[in-house]
FIMINU-735545 format. One record per residue (C-alpha): residue number from 1; residue in three letters; x, y, z. Coordinates in Angstrom, 1 decimal. Layout:
+-----+------+--------+--------+--------+
! pos ! code !     c1 !     c2 !     c3 !
+-----+------+--------+--------+--------+
! NUM !  Ala !      X !      Y !      Z !
...
+-----+------+--------+--------+--------+
END
This chain:
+-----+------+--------+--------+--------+
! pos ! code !     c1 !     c2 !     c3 !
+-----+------+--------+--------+--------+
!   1 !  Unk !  195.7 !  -11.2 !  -35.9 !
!   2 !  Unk !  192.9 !  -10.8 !  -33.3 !
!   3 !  Unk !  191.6 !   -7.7 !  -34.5 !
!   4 !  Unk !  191.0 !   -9.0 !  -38.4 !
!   5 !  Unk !  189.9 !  -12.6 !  -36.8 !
!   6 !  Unk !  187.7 !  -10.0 !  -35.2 !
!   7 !  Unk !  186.3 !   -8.0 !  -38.0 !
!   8 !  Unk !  186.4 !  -10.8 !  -40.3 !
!   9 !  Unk !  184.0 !  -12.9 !  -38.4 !
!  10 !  Unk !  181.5 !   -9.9 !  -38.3 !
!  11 !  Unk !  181.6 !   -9.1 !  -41.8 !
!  12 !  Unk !  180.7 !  -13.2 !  -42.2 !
!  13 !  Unk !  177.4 !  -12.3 !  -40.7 !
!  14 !  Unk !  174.7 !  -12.3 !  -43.6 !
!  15 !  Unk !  172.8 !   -8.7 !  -43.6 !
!  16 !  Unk !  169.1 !  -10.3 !  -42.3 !
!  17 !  Unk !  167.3 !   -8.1 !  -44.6 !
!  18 !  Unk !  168.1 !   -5.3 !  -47.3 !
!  19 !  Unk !  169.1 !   -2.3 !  -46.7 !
!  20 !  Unk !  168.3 !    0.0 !  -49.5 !
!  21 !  Unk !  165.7 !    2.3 !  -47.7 !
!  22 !  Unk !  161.9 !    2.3 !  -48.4 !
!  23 !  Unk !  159.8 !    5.4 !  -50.2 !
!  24 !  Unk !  158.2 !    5.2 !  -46.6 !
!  25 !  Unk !  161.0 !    5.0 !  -44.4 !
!  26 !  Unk !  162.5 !    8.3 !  -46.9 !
!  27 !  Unk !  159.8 !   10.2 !  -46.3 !
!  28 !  Unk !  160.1 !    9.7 !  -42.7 !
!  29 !  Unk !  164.0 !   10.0 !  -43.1 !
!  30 !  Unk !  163.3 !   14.2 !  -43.8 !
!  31 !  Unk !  165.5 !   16.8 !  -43.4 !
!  32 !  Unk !  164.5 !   19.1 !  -40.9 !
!  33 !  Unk !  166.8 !   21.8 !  -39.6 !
!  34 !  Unk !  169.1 !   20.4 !  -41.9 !
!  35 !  Unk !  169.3 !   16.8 !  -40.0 !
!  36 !  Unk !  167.8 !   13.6 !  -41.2 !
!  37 !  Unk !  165.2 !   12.5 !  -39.1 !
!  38 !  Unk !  163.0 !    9.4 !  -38.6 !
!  39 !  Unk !  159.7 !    9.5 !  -36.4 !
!  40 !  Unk !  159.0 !    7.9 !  -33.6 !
!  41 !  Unk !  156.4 !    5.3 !  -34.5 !
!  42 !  Unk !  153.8 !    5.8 !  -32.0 !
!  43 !  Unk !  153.6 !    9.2 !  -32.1 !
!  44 !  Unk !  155.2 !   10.5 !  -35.3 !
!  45 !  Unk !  157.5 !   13.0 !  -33.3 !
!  46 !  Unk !  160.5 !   13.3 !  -35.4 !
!  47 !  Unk !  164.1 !   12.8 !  -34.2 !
!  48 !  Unk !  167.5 !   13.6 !  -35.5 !
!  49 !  Unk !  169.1 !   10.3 !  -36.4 !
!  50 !  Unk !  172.0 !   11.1 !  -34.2 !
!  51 !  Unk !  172.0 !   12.3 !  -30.6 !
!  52 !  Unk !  174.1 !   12.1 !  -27.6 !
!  53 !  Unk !  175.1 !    9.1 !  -25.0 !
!  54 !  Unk !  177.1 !   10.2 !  -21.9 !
!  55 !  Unk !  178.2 !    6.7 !  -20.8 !
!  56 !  Unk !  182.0 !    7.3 !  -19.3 !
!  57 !  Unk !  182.5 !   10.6 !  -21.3 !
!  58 !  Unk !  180.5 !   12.3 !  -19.0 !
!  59 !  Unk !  181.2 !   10.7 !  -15.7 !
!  60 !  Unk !  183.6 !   13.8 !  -14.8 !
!  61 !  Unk !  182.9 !   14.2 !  -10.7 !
!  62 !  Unk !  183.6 !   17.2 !   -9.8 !
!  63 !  Unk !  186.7 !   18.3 !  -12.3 !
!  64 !  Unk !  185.7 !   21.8 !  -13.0 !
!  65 !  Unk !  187.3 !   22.0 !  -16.4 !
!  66 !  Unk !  185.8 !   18.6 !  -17.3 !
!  67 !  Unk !  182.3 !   19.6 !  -16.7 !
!  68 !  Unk !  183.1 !   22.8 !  -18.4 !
!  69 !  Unk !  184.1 !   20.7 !  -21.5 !
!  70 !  Unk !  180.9 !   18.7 !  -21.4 !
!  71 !  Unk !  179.1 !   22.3 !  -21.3 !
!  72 !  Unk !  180.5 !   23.0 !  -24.4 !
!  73 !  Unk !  179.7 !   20.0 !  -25.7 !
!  74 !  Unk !  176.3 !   19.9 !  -24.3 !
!  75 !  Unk !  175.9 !   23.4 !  -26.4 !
!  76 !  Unk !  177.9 !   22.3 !  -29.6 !
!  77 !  Unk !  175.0 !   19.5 !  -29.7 !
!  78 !  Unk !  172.0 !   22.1 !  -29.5 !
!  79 !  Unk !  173.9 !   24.5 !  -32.0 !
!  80 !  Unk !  174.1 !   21.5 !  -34.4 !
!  81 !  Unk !  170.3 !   20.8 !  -34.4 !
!  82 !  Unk !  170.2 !   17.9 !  -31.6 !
!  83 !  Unk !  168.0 !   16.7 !  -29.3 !
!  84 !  Unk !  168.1 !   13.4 !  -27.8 !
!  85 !  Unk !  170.7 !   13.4 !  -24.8 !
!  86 !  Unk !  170.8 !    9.7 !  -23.1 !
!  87 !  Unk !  172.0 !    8.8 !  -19.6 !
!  88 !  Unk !  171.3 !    6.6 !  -16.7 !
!  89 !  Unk !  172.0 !    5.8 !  -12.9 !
!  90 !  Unk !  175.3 !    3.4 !  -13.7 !
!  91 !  Unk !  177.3 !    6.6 !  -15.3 !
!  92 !  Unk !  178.5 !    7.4 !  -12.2 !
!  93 !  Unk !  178.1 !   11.3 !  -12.5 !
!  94 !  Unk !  177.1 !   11.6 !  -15.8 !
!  95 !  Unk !  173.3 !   12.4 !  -14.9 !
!  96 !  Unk !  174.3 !   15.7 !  -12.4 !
!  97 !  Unk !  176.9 !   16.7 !  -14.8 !
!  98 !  Unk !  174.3 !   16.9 !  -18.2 !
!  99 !  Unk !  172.1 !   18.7 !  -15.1 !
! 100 !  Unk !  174.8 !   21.6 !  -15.2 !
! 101 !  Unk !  175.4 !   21.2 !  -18.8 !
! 102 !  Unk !  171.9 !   21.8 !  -19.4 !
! 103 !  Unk !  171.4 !   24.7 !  -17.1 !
! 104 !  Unk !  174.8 !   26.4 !  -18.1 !
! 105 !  Unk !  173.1 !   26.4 !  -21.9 !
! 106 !  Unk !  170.0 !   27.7 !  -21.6 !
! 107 !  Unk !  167.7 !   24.6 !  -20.7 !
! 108 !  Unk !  166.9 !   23.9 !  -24.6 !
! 109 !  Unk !  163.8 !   23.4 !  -25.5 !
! 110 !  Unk !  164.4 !   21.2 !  -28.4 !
! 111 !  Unk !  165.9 !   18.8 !  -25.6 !
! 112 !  Unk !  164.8 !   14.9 !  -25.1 !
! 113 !  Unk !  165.5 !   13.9 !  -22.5 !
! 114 !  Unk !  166.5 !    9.7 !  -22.2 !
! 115 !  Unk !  167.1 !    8.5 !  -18.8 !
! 116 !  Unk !  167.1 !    4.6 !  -17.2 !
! 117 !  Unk !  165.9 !    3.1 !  -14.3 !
! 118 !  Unk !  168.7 !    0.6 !  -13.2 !
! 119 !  Unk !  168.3 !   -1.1 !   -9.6 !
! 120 !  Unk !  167.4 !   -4.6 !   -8.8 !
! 121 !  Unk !  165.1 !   -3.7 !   -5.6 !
! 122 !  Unk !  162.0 !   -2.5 !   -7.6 !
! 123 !  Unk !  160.9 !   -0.8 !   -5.0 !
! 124 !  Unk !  163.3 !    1.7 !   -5.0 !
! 125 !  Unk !  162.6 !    2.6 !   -9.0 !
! 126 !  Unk !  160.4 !    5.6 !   -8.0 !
! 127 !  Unk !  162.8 !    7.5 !   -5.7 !
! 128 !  Unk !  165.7 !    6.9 !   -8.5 !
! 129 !  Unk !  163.5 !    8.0 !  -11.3 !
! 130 !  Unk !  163.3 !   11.4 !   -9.0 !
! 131 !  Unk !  166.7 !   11.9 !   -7.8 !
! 132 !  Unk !  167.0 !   11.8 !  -11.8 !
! 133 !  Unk !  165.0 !   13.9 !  -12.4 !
! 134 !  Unk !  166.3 !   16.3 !  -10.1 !
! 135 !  Unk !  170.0 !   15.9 !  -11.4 !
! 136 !  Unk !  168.6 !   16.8 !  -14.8 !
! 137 !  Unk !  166.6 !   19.5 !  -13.6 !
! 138 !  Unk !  163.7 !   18.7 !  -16.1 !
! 139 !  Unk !  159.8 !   18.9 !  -15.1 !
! 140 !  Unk !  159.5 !   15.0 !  -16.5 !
! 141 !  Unk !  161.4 !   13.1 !  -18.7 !
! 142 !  Unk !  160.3 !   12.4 !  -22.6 !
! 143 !  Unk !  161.5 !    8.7 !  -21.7 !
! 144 !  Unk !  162.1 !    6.5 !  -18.9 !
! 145 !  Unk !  163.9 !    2.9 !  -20.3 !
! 146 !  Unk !  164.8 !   -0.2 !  -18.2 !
! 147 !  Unk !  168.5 !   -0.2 !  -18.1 !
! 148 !  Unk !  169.8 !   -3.8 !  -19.6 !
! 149 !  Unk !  166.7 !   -5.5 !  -18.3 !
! 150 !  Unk !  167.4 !   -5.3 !  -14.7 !
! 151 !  Unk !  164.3 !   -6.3 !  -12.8 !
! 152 !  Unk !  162.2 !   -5.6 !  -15.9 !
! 153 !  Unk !  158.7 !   -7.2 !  -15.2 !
! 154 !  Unk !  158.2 !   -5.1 !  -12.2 !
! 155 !  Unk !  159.6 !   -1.6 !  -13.1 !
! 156 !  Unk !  158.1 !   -1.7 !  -16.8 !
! 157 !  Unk !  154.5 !   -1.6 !  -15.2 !
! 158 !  Unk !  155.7 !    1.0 !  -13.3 !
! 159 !  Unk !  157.0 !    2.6 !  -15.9 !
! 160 !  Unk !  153.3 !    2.4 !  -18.2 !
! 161 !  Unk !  151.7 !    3.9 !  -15.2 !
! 162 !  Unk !  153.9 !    6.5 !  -15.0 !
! 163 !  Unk !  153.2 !    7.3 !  -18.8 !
! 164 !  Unk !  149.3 !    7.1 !  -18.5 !
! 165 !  Unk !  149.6 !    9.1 !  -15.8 !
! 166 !  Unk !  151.3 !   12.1 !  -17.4 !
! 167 !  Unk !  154.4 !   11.5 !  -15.8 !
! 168 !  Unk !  156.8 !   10.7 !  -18.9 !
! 169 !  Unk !  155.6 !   10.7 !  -22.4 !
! 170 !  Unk !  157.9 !    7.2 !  -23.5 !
! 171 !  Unk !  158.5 !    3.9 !  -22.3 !
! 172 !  Unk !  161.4 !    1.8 !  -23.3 !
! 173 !  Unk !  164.0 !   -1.6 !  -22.3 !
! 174 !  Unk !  167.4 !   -1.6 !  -23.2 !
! 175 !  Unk !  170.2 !   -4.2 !  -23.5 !
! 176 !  Unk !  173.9 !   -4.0 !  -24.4 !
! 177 !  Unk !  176.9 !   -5.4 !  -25.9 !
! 178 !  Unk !  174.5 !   -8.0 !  -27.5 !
! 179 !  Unk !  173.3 !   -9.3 !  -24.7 !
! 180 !  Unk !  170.3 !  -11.2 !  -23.6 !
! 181 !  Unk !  168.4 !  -10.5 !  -27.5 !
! 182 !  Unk !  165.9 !  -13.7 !  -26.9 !
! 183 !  Unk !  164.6 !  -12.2 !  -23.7 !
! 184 !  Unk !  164.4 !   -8.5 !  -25.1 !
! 185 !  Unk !  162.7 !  -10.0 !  -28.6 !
! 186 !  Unk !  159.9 !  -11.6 !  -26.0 !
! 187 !  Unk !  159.0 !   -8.7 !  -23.9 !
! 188 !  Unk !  158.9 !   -6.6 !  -27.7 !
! 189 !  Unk !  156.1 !   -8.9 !  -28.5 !
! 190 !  Unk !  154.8 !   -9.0 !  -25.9 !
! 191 !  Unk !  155.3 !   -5.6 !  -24.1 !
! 192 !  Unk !  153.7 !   -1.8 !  -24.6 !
! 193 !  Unk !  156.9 !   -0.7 !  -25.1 !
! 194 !  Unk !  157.7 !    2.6 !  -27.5 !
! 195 !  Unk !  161.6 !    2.5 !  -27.6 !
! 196 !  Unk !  163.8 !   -0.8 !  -27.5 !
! 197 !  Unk !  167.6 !    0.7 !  -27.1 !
! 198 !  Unk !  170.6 !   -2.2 !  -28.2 !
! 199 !  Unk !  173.5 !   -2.4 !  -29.9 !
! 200 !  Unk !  174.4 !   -2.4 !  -33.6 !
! 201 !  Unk !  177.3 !   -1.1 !  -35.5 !
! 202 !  Unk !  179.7 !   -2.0 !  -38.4 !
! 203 !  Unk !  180.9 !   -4.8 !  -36.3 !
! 204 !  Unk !  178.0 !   -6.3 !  -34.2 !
! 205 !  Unk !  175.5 !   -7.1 !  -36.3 !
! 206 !  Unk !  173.0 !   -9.6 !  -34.6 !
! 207 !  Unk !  170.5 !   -7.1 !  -34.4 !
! 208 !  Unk !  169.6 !   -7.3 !  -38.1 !
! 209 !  Unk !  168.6 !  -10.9 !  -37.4 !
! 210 !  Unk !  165.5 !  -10.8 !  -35.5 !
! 211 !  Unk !  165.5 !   -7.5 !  -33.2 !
! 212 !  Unk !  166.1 !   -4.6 !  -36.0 !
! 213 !  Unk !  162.7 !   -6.5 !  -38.3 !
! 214 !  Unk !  160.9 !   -7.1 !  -35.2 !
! 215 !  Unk !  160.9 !   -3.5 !  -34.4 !
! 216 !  Unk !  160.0 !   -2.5 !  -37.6 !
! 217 !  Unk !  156.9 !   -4.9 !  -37.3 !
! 218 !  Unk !  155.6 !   -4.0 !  -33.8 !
! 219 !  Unk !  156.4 !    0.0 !  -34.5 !
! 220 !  Unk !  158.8 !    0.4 !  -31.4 !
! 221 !  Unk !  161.3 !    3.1 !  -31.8 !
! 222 !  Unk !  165.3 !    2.1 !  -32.4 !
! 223 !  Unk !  167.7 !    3.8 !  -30.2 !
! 224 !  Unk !  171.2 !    2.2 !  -31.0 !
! 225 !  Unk !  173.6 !    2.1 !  -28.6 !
! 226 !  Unk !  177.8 !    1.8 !  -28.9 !
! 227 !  Unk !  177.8 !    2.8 !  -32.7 !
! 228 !  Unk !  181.2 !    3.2 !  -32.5 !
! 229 !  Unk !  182.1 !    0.1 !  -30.5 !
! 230 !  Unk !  182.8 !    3.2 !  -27.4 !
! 231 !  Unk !  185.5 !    4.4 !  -29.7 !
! 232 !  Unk !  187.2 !    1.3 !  -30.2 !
! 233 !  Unk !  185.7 !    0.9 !  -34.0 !
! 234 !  Unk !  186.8 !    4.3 !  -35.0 !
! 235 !  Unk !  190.6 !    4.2 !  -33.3 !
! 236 !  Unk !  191.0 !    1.1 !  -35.1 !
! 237 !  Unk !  189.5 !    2.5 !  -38.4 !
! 238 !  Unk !  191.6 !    5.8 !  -38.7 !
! 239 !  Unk !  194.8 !    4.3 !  -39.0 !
! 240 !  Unk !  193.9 !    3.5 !  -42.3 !
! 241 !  Unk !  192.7 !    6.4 !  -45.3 !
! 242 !  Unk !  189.0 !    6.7 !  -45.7 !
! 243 !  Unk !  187.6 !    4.9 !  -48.9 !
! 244 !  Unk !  187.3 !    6.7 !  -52.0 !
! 245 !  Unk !  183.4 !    5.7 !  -51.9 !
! 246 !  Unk !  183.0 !    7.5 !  -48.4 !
! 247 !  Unk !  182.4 !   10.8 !  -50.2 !
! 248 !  Unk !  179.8 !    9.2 !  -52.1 !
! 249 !  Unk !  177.5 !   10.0 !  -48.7 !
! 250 !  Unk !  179.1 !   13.2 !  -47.4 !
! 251 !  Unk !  181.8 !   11.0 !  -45.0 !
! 252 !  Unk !  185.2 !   12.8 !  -43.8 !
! 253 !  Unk !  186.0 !   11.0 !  -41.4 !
! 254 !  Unk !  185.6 !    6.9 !  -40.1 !
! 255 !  Unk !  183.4 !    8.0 !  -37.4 !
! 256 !  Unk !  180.4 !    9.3 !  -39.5 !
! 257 !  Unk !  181.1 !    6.0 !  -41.7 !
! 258 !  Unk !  180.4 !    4.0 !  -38.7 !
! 259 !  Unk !  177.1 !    6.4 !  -37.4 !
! 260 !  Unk !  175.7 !    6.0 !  -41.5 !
! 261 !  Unk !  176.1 !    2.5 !  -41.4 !
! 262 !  Unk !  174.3 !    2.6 !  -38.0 !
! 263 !  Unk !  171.4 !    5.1 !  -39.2 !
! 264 !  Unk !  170.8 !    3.7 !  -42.7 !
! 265 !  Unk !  168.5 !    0.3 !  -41.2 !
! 266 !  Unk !  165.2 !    2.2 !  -41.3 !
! 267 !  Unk !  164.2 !    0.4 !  -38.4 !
! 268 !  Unk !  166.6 !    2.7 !  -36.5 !
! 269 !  Unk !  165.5 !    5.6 !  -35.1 !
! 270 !  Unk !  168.6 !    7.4 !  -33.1 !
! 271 !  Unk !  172.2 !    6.3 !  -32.3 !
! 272 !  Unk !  173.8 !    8.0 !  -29.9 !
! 273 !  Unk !  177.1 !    8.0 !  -30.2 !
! 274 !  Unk !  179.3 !    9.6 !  -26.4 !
! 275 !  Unk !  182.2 !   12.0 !  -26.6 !
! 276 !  Unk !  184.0 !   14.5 !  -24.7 !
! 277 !  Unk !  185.1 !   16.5 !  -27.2 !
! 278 !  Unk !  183.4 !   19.0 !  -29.3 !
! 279 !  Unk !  185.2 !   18.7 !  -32.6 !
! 280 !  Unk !  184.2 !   14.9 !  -32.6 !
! 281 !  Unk !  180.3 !   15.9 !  -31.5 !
! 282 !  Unk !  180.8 !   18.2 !  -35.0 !
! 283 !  Unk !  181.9 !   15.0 !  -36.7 !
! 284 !  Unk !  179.5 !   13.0 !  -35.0 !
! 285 !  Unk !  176.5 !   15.4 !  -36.0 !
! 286 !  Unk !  177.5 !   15.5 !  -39.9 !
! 287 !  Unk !  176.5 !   12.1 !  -40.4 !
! 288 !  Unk !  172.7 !   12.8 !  -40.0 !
! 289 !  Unk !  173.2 !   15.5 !  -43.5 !
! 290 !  Unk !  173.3 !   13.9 !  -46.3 !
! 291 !  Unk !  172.9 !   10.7 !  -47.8 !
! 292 !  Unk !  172.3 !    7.2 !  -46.3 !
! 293 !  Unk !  174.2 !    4.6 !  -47.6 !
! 294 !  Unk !  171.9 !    2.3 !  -49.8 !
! 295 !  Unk !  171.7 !   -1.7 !  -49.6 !
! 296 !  Unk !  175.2 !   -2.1 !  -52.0 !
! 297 !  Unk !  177.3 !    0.5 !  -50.2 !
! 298 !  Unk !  176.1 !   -1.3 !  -47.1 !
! 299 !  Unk !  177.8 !   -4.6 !  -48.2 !
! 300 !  Unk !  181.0 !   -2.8 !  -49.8 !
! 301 !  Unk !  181.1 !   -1.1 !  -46.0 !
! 302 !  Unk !  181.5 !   -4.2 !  -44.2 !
! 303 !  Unk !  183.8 !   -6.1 !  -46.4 !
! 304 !  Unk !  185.9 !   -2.8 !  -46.5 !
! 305 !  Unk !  186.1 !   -3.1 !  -42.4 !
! 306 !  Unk !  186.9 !   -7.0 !  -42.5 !
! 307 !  Unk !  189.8 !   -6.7 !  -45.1 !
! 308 !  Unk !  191.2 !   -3.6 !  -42.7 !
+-----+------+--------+--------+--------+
END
């Protein structure tokens, strides 16, 4: 009874704006490499539409046939055409463990590299932007985000220096588990921010109220966070058989329903899904090939999870 109360309440939620994507936002929506992509508004750079979160699945310590699993993993990504990896200072190892991940594969060039900054003595931002740094083993990152607002208004102009400086190429704020969206909609106003990161799935869907529109109108990047509810969505999902109208865009499995659903808002520019295991990274990565679920498939998508 809880879980439909649950899912019932978040398919009530009216969808804030339609879905069906724009002849602009398809264009940017290009397959290249054989992912859909969508470009970074400030810059153009393109991105695949999925990429790779670490929270808990890669906080391994020192477990040697862990880490070895999120090498393969870590590989399986770059082999499928990825490129955004996400971490931050709260995953517990996670940040020395994609460090070894990257340097058992080859350092891949096509990497992009996401990190946080996430302590509430401001001072102390710089030296854990470097011991970052050096757990990744990367020159600089390609973004530097505020990790659930901590201690924002002194680390974000920190962070902009950094960036005119040379020093990391994107800026960003995050939130999660739809928290705190009135204070994150102010600083997007009112902040030189290139990347806002929240949550949005099948399931929480206050985002496409105010946040998902008002990043579309200020031209901030979209990276989407718990897509899959950390798992939760899809182990609830697959005890039931995938709809017949899940073919319709390329879906096998409830995971890559969930990541569609996620990646179809053209406001959105990444979500990035976490796992430890490479057969669900292959999963993961087949929902950005193929089609996007349009504004009426989005509909028949949520109903479908409330009546489950």
């Amino acid at each position: 009874m809880r879980r439909r109360h649950w899912l019932a309440r978040a398919a009530a939620a009216p969808f804030a704006a339609p879905f069906a994507v724009s002849p602009v936002a398809a264009l940017a929506a290009s397959s290249e490499g054989g992912l859909l992509t969508r470009p970074i508004p400030a810059t153009g750079e393109a991105l695949p539409v999925v990429g790779l979160g670490s929270w808990i699945t890669f906080n391994v310590g020192t477990d040697r046939a862990a880490r070895q699993t999120c090498v393969e993993v870590v590989r399986a990504f770059f082999a499928d055409g990825g490129r955004l990896i996400d971490s931050s200072p709260m995953y517990g190892s996670s940040q020395p463990t994609i460090g070894h991940a990257l340097a058992q594969a080859g350092r891949p060039a096509a990497l992009f590299s996401a990190e946080k900054v996430w302590v509430d003595d401001a001072a102390r931002g710089p030296a854990q932007v470097q011991a970052s740094r050096a757990h990744w083993g990367v020159p600089r990152f390609d973004l530097m985000q505020v990790h659930n607002l901590l201690a924002w208004q002194a680390h974000l102009p920190r962070l902009l220096d950094m960036k005119a400086a040379g020093q990391l190429r994107y800026v960003g704020i995050t939130t999660s588990h739809g928290r705190r969206h009135a204070e994150l909609a102010q600083i997007m106003r009112s902040q030189p921010i290139d990347f806002v990161q929240l949550t949005y799935n099948l399931v929480d869907r206050e985002a496409e109220q105010r946040l998902l529109p008002l990043a579309q109108e200020r031209g901030i990047a979209v990276i989407v966070n718990r897509p899959l509810r950390g798992g939760e969505l899809v182990d609830r999902l697959q005890r039931h058989p995938l709809p017949a109208w899940a073919a319709e865009i390329g879906c096998a499995h409830w995971a890559q329903v969930a990541l569609k659903f996620a990646v179809a808002h053209p406001a959105v520019t990444c979500a990035i899904p976490a796992t430890s295991q490479v057969e669900h990274l292959h999963q993961n990565m087949a929902a950005a090939r193929g089609p996007l679920p349009d504004a009426a498939l989005q509909r028949r998508m949520a109903d479908t999870v409330a009546r489950l």
